[in-house]
N, CA, C and O atoms as a Tinker XYZ file with bonds, in Angstrom:
   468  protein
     1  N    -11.384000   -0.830000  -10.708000    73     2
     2  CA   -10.130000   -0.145000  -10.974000    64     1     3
     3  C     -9.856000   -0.211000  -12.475000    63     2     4     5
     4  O     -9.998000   -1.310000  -13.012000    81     3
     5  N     -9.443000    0.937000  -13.288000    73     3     6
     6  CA    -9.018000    0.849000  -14.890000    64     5     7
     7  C     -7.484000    0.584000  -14.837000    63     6     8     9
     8  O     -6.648000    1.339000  -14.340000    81     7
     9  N     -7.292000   -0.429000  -15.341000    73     7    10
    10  CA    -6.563000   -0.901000  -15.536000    64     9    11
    11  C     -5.263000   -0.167000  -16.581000    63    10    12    13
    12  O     -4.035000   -0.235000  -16.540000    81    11
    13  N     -6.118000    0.451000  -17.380000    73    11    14
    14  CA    -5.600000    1.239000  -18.850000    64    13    15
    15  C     -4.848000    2.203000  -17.838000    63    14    16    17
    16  O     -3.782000    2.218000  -18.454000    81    15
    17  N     -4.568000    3.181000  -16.524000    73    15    18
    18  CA    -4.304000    3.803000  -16.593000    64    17    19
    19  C     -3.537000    3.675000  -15.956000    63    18    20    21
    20  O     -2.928000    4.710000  -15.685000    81    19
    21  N     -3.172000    2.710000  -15.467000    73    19    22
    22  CA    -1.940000    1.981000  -14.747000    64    21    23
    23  C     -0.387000    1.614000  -15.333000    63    22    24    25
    24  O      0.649000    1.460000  -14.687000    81    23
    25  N     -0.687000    1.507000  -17.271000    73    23    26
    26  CA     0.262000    0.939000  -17.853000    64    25    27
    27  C      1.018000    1.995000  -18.297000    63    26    28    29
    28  O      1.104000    2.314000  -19.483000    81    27
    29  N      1.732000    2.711000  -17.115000    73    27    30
    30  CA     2.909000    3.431000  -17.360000    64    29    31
    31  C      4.218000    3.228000  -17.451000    63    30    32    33
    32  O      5.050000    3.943000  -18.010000    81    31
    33  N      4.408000    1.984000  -16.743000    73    31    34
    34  CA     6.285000    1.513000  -16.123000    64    33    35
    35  C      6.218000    0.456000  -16.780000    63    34    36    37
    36  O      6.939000   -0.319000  -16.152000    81    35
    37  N      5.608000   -0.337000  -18.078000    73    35    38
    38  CA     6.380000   -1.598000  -18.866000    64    37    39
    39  C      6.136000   -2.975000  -17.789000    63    38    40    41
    40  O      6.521000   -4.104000  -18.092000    81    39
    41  N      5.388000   -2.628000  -16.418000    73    39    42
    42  CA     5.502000   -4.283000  -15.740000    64    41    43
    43  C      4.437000   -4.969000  -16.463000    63    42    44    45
    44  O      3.962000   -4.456000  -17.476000    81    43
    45  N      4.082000   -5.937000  -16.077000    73    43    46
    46  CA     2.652000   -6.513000  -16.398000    64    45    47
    47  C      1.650000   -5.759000  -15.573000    63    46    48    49
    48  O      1.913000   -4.994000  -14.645000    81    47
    49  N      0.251000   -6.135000  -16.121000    73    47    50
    50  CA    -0.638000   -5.574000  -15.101000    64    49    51
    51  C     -0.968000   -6.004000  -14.231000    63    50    52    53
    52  O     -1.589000   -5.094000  -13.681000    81    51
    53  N     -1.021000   -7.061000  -13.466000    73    51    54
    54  CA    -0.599000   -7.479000  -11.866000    64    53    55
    55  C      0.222000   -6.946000  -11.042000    63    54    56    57
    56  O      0.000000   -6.810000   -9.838000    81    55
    57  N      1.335000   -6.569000  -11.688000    73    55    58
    58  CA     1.865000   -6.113000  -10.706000    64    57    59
    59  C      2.062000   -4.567000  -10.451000    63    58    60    61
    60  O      2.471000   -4.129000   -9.376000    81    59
    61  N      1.750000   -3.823000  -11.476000    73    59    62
    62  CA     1.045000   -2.427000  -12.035000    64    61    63
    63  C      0.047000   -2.546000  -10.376000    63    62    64    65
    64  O      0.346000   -1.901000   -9.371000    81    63
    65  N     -0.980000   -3.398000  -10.462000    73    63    66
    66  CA    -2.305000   -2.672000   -9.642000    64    65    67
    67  C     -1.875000   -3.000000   -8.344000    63    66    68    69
    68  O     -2.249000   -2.339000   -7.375000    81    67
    69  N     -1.037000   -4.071000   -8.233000    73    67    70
    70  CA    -0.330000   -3.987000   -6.774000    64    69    71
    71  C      0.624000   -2.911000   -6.272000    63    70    72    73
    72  O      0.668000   -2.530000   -5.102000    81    71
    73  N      1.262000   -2.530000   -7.107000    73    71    74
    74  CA     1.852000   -0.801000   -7.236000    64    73    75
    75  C      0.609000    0.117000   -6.704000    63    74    76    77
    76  O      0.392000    0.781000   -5.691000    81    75
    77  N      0.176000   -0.069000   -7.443000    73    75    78
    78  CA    -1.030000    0.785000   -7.096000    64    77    79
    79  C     -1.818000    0.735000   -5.367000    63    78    80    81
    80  O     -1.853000    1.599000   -4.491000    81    79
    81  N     -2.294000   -0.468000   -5.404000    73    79    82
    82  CA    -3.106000   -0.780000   -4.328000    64    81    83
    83  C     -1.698000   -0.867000   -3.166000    63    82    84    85
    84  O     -2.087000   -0.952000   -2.001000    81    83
    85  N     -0.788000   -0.861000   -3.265000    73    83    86
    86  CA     0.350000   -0.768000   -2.254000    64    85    87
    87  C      0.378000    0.910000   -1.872000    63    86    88    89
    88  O      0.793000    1.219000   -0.755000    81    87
    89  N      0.016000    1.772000   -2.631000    73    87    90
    90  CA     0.671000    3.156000   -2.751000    64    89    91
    91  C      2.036000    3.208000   -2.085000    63    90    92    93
    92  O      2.521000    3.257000   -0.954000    81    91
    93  N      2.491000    3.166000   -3.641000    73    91    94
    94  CA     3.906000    2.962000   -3.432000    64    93    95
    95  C      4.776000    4.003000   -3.783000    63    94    96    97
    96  O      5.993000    3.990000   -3.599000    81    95
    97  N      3.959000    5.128000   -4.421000    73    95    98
    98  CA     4.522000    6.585000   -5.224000    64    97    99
    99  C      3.254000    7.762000   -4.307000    63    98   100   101
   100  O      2.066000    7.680000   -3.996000    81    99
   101  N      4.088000    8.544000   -4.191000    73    99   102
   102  CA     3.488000    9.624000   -3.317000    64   101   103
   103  C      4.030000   10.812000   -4.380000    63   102   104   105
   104  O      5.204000   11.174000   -4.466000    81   103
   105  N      2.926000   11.323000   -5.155000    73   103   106
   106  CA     3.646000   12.624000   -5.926000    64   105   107
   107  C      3.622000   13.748000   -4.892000    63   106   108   109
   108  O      2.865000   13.866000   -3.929000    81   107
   109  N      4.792000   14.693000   -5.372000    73   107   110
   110  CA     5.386000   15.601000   -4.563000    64   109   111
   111  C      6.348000   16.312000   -5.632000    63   110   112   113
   112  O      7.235000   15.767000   -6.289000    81   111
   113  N      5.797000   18.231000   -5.653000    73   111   114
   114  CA     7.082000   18.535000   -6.409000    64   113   115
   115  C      8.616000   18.670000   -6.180000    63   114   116   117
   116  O      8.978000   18.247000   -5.082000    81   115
   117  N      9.324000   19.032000   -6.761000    73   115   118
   118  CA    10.609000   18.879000   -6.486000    64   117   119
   119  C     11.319000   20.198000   -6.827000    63   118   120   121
   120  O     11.108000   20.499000   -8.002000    81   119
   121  N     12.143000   21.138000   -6.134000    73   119   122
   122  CA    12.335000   22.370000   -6.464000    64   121   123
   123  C     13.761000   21.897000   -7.056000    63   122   124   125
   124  O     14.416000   21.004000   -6.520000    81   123
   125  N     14.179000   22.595000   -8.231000    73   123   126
   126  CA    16.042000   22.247000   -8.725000    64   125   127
   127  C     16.295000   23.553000   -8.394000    63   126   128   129
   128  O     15.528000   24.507000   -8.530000    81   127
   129  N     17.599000   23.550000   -7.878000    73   127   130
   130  CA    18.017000   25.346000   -7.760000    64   129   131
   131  C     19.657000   25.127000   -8.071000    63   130   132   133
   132  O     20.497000   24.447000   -7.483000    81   131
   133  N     19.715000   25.696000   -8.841000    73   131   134
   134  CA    21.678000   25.903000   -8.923000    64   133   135
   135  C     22.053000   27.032000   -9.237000    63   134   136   137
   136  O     21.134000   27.837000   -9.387000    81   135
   137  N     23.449000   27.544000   -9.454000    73   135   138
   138  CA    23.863000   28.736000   -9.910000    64   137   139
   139  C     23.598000   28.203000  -11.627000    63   138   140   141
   140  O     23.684000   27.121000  -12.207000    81   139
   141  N     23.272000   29.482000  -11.992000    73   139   142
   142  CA    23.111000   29.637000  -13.898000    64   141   143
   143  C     24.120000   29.087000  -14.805000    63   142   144   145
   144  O     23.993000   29.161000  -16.027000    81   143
   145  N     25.362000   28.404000  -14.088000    73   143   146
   146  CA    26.859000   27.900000  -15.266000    64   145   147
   147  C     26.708000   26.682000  -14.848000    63   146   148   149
   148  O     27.552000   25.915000  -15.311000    81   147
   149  N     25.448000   25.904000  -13.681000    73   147   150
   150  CA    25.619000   24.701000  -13.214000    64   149   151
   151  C     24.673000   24.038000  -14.819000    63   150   152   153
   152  O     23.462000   24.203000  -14.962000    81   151
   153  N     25.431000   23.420000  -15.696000    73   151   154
   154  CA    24.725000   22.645000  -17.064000    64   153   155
   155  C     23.969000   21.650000  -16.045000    63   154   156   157
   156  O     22.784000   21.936000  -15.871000    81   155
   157  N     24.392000   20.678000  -15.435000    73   155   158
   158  CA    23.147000   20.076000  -14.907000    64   157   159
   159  C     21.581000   20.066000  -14.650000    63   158   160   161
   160  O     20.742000   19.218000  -14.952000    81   159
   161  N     21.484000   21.023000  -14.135000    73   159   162
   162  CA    20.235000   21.860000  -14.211000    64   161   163
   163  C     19.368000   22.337000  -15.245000    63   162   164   165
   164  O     18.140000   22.326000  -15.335000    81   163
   165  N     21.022000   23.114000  -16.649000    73   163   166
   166  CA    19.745000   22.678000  -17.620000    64   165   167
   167  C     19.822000   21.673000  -18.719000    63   166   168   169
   168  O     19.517000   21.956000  -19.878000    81   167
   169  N     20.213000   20.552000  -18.357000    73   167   170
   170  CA    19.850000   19.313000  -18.670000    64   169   171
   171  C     18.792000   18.757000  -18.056000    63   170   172   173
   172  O     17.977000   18.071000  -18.673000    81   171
   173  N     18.719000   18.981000  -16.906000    73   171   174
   174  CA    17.579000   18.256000  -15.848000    64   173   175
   175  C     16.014000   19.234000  -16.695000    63   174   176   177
   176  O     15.017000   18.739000  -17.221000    81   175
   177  N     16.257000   20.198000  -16.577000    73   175   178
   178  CA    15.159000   21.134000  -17.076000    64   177   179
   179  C     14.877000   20.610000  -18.339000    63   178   180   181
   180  O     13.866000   20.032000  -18.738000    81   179
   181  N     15.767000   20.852000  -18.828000    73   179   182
   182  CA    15.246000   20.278000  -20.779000    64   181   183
   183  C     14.799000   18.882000  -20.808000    63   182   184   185
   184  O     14.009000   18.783000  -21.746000    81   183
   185  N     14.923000   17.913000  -20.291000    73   183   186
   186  CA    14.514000   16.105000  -19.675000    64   185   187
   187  C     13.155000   16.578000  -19.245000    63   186   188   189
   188  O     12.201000   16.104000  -19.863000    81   187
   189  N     12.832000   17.739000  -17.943000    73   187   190
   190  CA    11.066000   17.385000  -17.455000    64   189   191
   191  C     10.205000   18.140000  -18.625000    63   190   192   193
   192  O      9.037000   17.800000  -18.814000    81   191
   193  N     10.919000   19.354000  -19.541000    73   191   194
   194  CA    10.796000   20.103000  -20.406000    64   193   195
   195  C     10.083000   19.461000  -21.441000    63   194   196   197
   196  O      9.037000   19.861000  -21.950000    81   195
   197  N     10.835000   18.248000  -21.772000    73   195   198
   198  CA    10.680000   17.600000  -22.850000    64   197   199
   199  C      9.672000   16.195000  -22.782000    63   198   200   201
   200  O      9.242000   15.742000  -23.843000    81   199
   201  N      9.271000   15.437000  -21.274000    73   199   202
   202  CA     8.736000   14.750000  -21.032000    64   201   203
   203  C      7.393000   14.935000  -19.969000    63   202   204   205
   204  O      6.678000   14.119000  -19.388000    81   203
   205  N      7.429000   16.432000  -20.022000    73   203   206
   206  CA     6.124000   17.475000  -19.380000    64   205   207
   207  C      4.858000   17.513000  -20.601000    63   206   208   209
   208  O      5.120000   17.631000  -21.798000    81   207
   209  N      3.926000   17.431000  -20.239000    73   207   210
   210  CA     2.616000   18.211000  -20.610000    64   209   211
   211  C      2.613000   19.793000  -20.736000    63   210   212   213
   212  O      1.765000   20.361000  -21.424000    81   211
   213  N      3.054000   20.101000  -20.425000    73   211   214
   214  CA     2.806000   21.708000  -20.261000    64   213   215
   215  C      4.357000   22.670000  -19.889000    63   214   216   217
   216  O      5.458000   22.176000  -19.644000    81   215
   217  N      4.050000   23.962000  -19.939000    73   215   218
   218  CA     4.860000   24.646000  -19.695000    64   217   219
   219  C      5.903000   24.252000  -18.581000    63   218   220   221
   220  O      5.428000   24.017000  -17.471000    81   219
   221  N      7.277000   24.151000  -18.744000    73   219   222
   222  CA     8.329000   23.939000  -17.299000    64   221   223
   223  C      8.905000   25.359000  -17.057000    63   222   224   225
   224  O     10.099000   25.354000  -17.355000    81   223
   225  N      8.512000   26.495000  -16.650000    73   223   226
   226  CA     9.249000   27.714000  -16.030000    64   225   227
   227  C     10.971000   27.348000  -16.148000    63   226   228   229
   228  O     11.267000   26.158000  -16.041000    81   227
   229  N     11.823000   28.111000  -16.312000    73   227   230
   230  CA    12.936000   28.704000  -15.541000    64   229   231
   231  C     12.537000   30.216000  -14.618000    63   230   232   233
   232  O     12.020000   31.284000  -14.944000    81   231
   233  N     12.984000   29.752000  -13.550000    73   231   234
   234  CA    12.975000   30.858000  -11.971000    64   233   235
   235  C     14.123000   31.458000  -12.475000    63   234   236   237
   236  O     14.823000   30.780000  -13.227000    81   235
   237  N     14.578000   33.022000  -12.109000    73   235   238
   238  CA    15.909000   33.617000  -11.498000    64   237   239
   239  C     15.834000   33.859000  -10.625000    63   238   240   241
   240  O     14.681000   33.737000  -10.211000    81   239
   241  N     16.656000   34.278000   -9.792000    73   239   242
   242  CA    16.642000   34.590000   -8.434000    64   241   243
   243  C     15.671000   35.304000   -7.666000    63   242   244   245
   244  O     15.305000   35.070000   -6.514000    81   243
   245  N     15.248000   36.337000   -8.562000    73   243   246
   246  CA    13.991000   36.556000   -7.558000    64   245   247
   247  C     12.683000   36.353000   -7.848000    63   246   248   249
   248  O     11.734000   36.952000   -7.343000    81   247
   249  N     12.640000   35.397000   -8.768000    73   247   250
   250  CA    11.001000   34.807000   -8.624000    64   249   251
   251  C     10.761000   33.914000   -7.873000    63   250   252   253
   252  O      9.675000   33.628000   -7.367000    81   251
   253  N     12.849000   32.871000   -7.615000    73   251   254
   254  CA    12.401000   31.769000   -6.892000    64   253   255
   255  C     12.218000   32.147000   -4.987000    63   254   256   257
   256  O     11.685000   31.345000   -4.220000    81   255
   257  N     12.779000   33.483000   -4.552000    73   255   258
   258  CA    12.851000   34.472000   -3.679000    64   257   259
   259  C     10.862000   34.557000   -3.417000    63   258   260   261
   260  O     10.062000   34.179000   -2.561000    81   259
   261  N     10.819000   35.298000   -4.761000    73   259   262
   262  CA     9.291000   35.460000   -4.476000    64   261   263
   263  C      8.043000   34.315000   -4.161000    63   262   264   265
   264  O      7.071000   34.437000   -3.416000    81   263
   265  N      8.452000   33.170000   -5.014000    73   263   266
   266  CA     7.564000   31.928000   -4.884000    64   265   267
   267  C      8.240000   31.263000   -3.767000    63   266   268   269
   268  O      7.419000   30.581000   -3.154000    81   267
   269  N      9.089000   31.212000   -3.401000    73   267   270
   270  CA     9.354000   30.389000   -2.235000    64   269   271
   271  C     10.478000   31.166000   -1.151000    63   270   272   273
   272  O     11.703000   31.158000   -1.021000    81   271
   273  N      9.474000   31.744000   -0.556000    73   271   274
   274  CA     9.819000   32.867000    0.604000    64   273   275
   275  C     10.747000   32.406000    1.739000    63   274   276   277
   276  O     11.690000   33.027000    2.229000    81   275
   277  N     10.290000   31.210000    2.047000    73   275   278
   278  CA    11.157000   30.652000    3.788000    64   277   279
   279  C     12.524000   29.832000    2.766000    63   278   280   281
   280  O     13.026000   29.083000    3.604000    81   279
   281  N     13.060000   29.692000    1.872000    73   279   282
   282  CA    14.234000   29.918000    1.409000    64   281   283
   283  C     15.222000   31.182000    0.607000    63   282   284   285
   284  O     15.039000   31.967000   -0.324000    81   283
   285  N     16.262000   30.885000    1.486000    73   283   286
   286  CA    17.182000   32.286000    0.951000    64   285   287
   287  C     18.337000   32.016000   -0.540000    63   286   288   289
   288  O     19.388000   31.375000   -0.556000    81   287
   289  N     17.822000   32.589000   -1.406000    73   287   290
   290  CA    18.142000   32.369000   -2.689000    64   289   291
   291  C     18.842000   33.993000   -2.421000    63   290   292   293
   292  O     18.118000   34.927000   -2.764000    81   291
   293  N     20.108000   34.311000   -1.871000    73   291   294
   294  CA    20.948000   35.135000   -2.088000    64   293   295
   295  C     21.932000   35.386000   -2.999000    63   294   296   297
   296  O     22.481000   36.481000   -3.122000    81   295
   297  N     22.254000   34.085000   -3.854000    73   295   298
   298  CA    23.089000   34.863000   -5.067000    64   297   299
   299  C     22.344000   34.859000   -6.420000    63   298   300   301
   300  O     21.819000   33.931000   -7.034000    81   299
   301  N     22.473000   36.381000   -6.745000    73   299   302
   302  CA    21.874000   36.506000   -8.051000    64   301   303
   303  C     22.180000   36.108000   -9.169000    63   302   304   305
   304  O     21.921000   36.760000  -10.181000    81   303
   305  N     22.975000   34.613000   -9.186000    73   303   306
   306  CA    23.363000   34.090000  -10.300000    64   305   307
   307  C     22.014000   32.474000  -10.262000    63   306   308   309
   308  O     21.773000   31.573000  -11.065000    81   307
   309  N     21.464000   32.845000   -8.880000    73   307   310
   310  CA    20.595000   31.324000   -8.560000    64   309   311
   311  C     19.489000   31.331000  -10.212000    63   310   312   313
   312  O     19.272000   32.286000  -10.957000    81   311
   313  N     19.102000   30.217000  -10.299000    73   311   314
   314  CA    18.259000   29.914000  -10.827000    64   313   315
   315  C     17.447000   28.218000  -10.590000    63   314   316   317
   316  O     17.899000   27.197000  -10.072000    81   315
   317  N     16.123000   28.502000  -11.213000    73   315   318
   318  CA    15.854000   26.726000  -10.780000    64   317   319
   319  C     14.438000   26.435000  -11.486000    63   318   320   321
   320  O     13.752000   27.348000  -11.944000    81   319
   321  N     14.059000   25.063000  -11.531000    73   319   322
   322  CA    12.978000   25.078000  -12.014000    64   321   323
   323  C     12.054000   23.914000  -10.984000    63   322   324   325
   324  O     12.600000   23.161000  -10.178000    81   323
   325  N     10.682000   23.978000  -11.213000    73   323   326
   326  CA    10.201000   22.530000  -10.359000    64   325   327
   327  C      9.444000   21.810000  -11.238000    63   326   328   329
   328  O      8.615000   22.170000  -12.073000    81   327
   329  N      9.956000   20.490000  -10.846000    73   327   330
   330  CA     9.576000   19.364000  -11.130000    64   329   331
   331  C      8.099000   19.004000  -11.153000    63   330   332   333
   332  O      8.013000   19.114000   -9.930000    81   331
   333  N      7.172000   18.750000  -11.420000    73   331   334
   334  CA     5.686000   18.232000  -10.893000    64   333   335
   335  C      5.640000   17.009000  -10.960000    63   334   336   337
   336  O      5.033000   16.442000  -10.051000    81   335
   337  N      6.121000   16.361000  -11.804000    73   335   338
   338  CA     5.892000   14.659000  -12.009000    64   337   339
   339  C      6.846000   14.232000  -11.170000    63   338   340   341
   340  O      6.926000   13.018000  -10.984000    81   339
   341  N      7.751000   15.115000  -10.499000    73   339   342
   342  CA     8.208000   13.890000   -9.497000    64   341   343
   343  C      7.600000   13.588000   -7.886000    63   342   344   345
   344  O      6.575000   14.134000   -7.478000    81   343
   345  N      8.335000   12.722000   -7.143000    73   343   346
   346  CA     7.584000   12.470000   -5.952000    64   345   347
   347  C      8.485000   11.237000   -4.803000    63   346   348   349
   348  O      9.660000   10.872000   -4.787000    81   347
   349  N      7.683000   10.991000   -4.222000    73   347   350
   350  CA     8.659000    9.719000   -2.948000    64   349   351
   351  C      8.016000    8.634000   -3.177000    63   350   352   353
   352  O      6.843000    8.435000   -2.860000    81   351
   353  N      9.093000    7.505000   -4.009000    73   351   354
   354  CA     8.654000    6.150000   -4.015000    64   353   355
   355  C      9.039000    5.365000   -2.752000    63   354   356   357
   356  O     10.123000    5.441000   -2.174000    81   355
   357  N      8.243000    4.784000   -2.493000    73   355   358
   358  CA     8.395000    3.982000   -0.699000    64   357   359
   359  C      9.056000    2.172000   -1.456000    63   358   360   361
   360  O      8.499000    1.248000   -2.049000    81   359
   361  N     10.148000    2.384000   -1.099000    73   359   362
   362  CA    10.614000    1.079000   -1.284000    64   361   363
   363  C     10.331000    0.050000   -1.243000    63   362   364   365
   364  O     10.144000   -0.790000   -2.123000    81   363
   365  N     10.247000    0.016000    0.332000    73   363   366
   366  CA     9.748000   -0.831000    1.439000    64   365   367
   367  C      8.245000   -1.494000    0.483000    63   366   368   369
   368  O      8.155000   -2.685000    0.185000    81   367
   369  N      7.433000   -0.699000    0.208000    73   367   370
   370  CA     6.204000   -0.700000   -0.438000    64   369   371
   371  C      5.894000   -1.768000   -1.768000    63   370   372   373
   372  O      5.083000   -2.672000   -1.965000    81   371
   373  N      7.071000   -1.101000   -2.604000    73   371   374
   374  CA     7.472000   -1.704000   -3.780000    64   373   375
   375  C      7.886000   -3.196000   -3.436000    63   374   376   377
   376  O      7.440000   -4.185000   -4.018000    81   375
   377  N      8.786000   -3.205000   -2.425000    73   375   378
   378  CA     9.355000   -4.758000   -3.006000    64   377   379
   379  C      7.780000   -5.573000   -1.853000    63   378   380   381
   380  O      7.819000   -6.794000   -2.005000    81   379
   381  N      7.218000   -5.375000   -1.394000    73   379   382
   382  CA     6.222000   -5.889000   -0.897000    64   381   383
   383  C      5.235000   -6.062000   -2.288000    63   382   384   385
   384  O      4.891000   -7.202000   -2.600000    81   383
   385  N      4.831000   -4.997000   -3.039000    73   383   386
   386  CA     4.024000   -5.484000   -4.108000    64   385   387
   387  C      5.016000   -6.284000   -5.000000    63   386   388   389
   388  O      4.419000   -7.203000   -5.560000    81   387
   389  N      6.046000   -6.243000   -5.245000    73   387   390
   390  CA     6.800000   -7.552000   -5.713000    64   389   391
   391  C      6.848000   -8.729000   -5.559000    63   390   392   393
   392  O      6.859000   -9.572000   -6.456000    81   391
   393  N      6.891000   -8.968000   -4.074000    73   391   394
   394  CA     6.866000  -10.254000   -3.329000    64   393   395
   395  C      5.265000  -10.905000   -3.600000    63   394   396   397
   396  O      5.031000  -12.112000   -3.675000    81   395
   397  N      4.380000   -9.961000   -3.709000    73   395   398
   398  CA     2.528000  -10.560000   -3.520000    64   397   399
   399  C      2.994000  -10.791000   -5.007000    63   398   400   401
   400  O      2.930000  -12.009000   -5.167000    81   399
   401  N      3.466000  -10.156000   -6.259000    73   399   402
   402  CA     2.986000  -10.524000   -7.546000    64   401   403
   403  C      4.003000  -11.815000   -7.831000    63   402   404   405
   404  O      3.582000  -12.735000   -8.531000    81   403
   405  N      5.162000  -11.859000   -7.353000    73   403   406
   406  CA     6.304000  -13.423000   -7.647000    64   405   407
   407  C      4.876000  -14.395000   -6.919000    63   406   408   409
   408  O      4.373000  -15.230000   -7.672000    81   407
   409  N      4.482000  -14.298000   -5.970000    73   407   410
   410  CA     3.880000  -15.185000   -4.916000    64   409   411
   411  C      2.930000  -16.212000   -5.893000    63   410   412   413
   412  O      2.958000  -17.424000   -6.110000    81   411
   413  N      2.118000  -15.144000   -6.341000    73   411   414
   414  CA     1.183000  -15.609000   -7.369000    64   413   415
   415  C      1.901000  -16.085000   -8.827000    63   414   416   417
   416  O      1.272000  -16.657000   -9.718000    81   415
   417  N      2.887000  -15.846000   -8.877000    73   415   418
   418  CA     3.141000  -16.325000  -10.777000    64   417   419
   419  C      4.156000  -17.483000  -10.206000    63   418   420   421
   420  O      4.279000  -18.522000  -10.854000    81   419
   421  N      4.690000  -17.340000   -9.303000    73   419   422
   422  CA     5.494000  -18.368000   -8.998000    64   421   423
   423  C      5.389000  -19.299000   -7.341000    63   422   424   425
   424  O      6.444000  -19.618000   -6.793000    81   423
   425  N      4.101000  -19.632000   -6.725000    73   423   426
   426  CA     4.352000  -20.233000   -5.399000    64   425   427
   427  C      5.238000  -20.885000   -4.944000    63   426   428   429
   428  O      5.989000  -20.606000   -4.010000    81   427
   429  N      5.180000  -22.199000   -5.870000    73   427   430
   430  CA     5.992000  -22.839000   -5.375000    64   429   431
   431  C      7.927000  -22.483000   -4.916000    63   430   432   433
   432  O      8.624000  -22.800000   -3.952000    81   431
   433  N      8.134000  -21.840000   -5.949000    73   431   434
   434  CA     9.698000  -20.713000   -5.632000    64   433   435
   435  C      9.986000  -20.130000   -4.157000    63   434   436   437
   436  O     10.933000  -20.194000   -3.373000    81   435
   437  N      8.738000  -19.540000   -4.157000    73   435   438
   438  CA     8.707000  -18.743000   -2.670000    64   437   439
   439  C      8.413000  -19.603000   -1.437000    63   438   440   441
   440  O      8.763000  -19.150000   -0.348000    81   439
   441  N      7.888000  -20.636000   -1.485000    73   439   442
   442  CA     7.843000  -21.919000   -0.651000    64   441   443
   443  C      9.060000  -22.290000   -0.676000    63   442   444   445
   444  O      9.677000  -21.983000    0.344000    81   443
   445  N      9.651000  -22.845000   -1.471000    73   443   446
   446  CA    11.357000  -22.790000   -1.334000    64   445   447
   447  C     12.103000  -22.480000   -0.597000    63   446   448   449
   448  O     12.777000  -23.003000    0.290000    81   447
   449  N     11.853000  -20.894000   -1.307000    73   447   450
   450  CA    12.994000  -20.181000   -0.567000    64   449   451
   451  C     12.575000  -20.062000    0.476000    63   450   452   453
   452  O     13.525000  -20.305000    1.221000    81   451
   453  N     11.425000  -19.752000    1.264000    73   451   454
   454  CA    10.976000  -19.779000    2.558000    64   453   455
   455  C     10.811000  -21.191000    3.412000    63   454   456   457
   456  O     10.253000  -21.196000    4.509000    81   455
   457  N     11.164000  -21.971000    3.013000    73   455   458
   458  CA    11.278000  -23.306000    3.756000    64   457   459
   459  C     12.873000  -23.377000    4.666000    63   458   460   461
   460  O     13.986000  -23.467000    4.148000    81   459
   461  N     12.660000  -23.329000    5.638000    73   459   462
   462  CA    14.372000  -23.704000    6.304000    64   461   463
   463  C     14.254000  -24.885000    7.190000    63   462   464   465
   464  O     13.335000  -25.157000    7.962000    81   463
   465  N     15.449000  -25.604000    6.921000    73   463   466
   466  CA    15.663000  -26.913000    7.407000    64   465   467
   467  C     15.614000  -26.838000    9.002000    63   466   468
   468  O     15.774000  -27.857000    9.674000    81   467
């Protein structure tokens, strides 16, 4: 396993490859859709805009009509853009690779706390 390509989130690398070897992030895009006066949206846009590799589209209403058919984008004020870097982090997942990396930097703690009278 490369290690180098793990050091995205600032943890150490132990607990990086337990992230990893947990699969704890499932990428998945993310569609934004609002009306065109919602600023949120393009704040959210200018943030993946600005922390993207590549081109981030703005949709109007009927491209997002055309690219994504089994939703009804009926007012022609809609607009939206999608996300690629985002996705579903599994919680559950995470604090399990948490618990294996405390286990190891700290045993005795977790013996502790897991000891009941």
């Amino acid at each position: 396993m490369d290690i180098s390509k793990t050091r995205k989130t600032g943890f150490s690398p132990a607990l990086e490859i337990n992230l990893l070897l947990f699969q704890t992030f499932r990428p998945n895009e993310l569609l934004c859709f609002a009306d065109k006066q919602f600023d949120e949206l393009a704040n959210y846009h200018y943030t993946i805009q600005k922390h993207s590799k590549g081109e981030v589209p703005m949709y109007d209403q009927k491209a997002l009509t055309k690219r994504y058919p089994t939703i009804s984008f009926g007012d022609p004020k809609m607009q939206g853009c999608v996300d690629k870097s985002a996705g579903i982090l599994y919680a559950d997942r995470c604090l399990k690779a948490l618990q294996v990396n405390i286990t190891y930097k700290y045993p005795l703690i977790i013996m502790l706390f897991a000891w009941v009278p």
